[in-house]
BAVOVEX-167850 format. One line per 5 residues: number of its first residue (from 1); for each residue x, y, z of C-alpha. Coordinates in steps of 0.5 Angstrom, whole numbers, plus 500, padded with zeros to 3 digits. Layout:
<nodes>
NUM = X/Y/Z | ...
</nodes>
This chain:
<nodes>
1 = 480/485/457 | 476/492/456 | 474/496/464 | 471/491/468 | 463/494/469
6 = 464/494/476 | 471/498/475 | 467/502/472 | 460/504/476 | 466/505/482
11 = 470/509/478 | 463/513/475 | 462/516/483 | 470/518/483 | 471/526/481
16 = 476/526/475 | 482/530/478 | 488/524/477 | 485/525/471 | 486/532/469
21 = 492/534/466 | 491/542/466 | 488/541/474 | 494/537/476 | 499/543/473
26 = 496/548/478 | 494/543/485 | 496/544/492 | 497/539/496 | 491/541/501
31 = 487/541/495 | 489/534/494 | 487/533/500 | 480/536/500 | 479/531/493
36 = 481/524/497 | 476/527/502 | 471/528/498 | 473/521/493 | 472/517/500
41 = 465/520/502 | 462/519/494 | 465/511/493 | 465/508/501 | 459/509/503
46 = 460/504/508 | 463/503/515 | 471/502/515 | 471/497/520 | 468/491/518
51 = 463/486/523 | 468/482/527 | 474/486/528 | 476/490/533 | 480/497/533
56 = 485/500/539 | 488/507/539 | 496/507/539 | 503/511/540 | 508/509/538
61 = 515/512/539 | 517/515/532 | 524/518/530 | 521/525/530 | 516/525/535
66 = 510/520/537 | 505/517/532 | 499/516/532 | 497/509/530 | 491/504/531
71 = 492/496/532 | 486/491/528 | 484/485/532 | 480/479/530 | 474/479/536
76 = 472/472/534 | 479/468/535 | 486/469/537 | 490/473/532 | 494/468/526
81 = 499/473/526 | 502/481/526 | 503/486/520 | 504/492/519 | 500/496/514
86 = 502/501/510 | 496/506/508 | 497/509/500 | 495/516/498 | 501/518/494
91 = 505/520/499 | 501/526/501 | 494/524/502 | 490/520/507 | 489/519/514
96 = 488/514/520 | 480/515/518 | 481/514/511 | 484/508/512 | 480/502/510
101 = 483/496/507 | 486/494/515 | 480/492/518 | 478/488/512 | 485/485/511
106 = 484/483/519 | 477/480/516 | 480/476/511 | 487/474/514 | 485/473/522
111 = 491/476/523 | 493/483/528 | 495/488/524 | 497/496/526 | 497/501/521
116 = 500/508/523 | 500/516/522 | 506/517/518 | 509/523/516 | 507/527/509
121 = 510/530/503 | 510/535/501 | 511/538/509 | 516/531/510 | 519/529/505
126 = 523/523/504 | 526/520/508 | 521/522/514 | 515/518/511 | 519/512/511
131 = 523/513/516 | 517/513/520 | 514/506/518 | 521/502/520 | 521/506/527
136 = 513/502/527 | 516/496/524 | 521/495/528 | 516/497/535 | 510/491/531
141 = 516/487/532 | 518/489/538 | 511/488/540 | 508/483/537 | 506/479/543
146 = 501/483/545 | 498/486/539 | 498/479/536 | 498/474/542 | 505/472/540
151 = 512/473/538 | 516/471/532 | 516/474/525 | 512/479/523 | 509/481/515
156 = 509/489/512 | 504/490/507 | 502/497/503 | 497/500/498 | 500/504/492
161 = 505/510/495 | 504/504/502 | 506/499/497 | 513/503/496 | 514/504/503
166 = 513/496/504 | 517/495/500 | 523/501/502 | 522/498/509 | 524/490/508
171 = 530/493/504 | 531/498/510 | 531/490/515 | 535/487/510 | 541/492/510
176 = 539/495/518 | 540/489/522 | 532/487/522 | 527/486/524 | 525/479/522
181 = 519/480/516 | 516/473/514 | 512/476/507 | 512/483/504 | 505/485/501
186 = 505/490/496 | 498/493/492 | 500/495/485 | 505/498/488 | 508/506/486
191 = 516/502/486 | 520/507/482 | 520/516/481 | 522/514/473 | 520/508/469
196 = 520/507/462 | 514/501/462 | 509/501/457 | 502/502/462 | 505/509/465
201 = 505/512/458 | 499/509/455 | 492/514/455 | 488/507/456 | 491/505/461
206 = 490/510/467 | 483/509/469 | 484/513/476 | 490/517/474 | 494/519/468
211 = 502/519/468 | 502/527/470 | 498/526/477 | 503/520/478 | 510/526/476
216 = 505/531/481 | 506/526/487 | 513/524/486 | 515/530/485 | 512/533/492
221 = 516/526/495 | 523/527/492 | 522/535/490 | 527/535/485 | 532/529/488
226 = 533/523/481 | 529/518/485 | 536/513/485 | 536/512/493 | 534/505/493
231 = 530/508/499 | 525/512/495 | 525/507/489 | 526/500/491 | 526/498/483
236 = 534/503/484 | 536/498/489 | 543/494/486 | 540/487/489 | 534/485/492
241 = 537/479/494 | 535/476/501 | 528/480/502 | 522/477/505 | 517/473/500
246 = 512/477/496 | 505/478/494 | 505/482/489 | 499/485/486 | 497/489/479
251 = 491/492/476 | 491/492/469 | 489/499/468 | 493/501/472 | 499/507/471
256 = 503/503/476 | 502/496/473 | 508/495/469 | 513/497/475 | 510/493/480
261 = 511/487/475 | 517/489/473 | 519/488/481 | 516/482/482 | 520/479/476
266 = 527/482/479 | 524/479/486 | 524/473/483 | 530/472/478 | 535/475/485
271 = 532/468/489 | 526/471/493 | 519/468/493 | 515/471/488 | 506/471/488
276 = 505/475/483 | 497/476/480 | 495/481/475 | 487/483/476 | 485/484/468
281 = 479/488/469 | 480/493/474 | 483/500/476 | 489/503/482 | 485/502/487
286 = 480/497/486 | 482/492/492 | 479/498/496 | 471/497/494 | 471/489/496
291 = 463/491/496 | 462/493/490 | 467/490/486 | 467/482/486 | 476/482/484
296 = 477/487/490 | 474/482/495 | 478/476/491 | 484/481/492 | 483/482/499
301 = 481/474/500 | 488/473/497 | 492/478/501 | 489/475/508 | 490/467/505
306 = 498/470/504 | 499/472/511 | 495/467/514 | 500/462/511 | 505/466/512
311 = 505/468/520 | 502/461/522 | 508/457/519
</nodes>
């Protein structure tokens, strides 16, 4: 179906730098950063924190030093559950201030959720970032009685690059011994460095970002290493058997489409639990206008009834 009319009055307020192949040859990560900066001031003109929900200031131990983090409550009843957040950006971009999905995800699910600082490529490439988020995965479960009320598994999710974090972490428990995950959540999901699908080669398909931009931020991550460490790109991995349940979520104008679908099949064919949903319509990212884009609040409403279901069995 043709762009969503709601996709695209979001998109028209984005400056087009993902979109610029020429631009994209000459970026620096520091102008990277200073276009996510203005991208969030033009497109979220509303407070991060939805009403409902409160936020906490943490530290948490990393294994390159502390971390900064923040832990998101429900205010209006006990937390249904806890989860790890894992905020996108490429690898390179965003903040803890940038964030904006975790407290509506709270809103929406009921349940508590950390989000944290990890490191960013190019200054910390991998493994660092995903380093960083096992360290916190494993702190949430360790913690998870007094972030969420109580004990017992916890889920991971993540957005595009934290959708790629995620998924590394639930292989990371799997093959390090834990922690337990009750359901991994991963948002159009940036799953392989090289990936031969026909959504990351299509001109009409990248409405947010073209194949360049997508190259630029791998590159940054993995310098010029291939991207066959499982770690780096979960799709490598030689079997997916014995991970966590799975949320997969896809947009239809998404250079990031077809890998993250092709996850999901390959989830699904090695024995684990698969939801699956394509958003027809939208754009990478649509899930972080919920009040602007009628399928991004469906989506966040989908990520909550996931996780709610699955921390309270």
């Amino acid at each position: 179906m043709p762009l969503d009319p709601q996709a695209a009055a979001v998109l028209a307020k984005v400056p087009p730098l993902w979109r610029d192949v020429e631009a994209i040859r000459s970026l620096t990560a520091a102008a990277a950063r200073e276009w996510m900066t203005e991208t969030s001031d033009a497109v979220h003109e509303e407070a991060a924190v939805p009403a409902g929900v409160a936020v906490e200031a943490i530290e948490l131990p990393g294994p390159d030093g502390p971390l900064r983090g923040r832990v998101y409550r429900p205010t209006a009843s006990p937390p249904a559950g806890t989860a790890l957040w894992i905020r996108g950006g490429g690898f390179v971009l965003g903040s803890l201030e940038t964030e904006r999905l975790a407290g509506l995800i709270v809103a929406a699910s009921g349940c508590a959720i950390a989000s944290i600082a990890y490191r960013l490529a190019p200054e910390h490439p991998f493994p660092g970032p995903l380093e960083d988020c096992y360290a916190a995965v494993r702190w949430v479960a360790e913690h998870a009685r007094d972030i969420g009320g109580h004990a017992g598994p916890i889920a991971v999710g993540g957005e595009s690059a934290g959708g790629n974090l995620a998924a590394a972490v639930a292989l990371a428990a799997r093959d390090r011994g834990g922690p337990e995950i009750a359901l991994q959540v991963l948002l159009y999901p940036m799953i392989a460095r090289e990936f031969d699908g026909g959504s990351r080669h299509d001109p009409e398909v990248g409405a947010l970002a073209c194949p360049e931009a997508i190259d630029w931020l791998w590159e940054q991550y993995l310098g010029d290493r291939e991207g066959t460490d499982p770690l780096a790109c979960p799709l490598r991995a030689e079997s997916l058997a014995g991970l966590p349940p799975a949320l997969v979520v896809t947009a239809e104008y998404d250079v990031l489409r077809d890998e993250g679908e092709a996850y999901a099949a390959r989830l699904e064919r090695e024995g684990v639990p698969v939801e699956l949903r394509r958003y027809d319509g939208m754009h990478h990212g649509f899930s972080d206008s919920p009040e602007e884009i009628d399928a991004g609040a469906a989506s966040i409403e989908q990520i909550g009834s996931a996780l709610r279901r699955a921390l309270s069995a």
